[in-house]
N, C-alpha and C positions, 0 to 999 in steps of 0.2 A: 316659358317659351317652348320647352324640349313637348313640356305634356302637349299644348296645345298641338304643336307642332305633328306628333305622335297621334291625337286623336285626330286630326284631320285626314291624315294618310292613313290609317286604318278603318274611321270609323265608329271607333268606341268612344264615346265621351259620355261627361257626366260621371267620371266613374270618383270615387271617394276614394285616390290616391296620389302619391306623390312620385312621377316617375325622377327616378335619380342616373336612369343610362338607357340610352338608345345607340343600336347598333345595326349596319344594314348590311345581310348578305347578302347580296346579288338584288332577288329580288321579293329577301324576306326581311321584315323590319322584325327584330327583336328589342324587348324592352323589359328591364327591369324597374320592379312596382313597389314602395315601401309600406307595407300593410301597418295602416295606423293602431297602435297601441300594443304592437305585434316587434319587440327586438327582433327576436330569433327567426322570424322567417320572411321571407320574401317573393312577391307571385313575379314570375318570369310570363310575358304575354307575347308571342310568336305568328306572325302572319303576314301574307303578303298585300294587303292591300283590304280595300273597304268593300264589304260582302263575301271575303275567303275565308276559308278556314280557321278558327282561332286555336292555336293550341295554349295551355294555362299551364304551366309548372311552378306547383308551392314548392318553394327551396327553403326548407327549414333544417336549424341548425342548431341541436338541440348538446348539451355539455356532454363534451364526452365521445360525441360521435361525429362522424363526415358528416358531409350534406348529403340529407336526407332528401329525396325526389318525387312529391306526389307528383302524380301526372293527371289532369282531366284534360279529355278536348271533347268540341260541341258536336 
């Protein structure tokens, strides 16, 4: 329901993941993504809406260290 929910308000769907937390700032939806067969990290997806900006942060978390932060955005 969440993903659903999450790909209609932004947009993106069809994607091959499991969101497990949506969260709205104002008027940016953030959403954490569980990258399948991936423990250690997780894609954080940031936007305000369907045709804006996406930004993608991998949050992996690898032994030993903080979270690590790749950043892409489109």
């Amino acid at each position: 329901q969440v993903k659903e929910d999450f790909e209609k308000r932004t947009g993106l769907e069809g994607g091959n993941f499991e969101v497990y937390r949506l969260k709205k700032h104002g008027t940016t939806y953030v959403v954490d993504v569980h990258i399948p067969g991936n423990q250690n990290c997780r894609l954080q997806i940031e936007t305000s809406g369907p045709g804006k900006p996406v930004l993608e942060r991998y949050l992996c978390n690898k032994e030993g260290d903080e979270d690590t932060t790749y950043i892409k955005t489109d």
